[in-house]
C-alpha positions in Angstrom: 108.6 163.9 118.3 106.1 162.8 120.7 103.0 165.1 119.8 101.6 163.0 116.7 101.6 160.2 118.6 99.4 162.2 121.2 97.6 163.5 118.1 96.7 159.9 117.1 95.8 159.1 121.2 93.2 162.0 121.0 91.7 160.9 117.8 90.9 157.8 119.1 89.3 158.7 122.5 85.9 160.6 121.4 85.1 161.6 125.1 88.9 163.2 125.4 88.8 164.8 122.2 85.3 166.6 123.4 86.7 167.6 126.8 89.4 168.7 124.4 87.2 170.4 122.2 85.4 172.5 124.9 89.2 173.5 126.7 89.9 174.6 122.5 86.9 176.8 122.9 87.1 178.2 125.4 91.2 179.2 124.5 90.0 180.7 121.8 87.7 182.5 123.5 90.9 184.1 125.5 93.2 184.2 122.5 91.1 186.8 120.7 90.4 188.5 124.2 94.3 188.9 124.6 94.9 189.6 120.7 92.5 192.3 120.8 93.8 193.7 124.2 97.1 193.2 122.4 95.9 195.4 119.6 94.7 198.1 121.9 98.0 198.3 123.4 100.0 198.2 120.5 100.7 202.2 119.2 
C-alpha cells in the first residue's frame, strides 16, 4: 500500500499538511452540501 507512506510524507511537511488542511475544509464544506442535497433528493 502506498498511502501510509504518503501519510507519513504529509506529516512531516507542515506547509503541505496546511495547504492540505485548507483543501480538507473546504471538501468538507462540499460533502455536507452534497449529503444534504442527497437527503433532499432521497424519498
Amino acid at each position: 500500500m502506498v498511502f501510509p507512506s504518503i501519510g507519513i510524507a504529509i506529516l512531516r511537511n507542515a506547509a503541505l499538511r496546511r495547504s492540505l488542511l485548507r483543501n480538507f475544509t473546504t471538501e468538507k464544506k462540499f460533502l455536507s452540501y452534497a449529503d444534504s442535497f442527497l437527503q433532499k433528493e432521497r424519498p
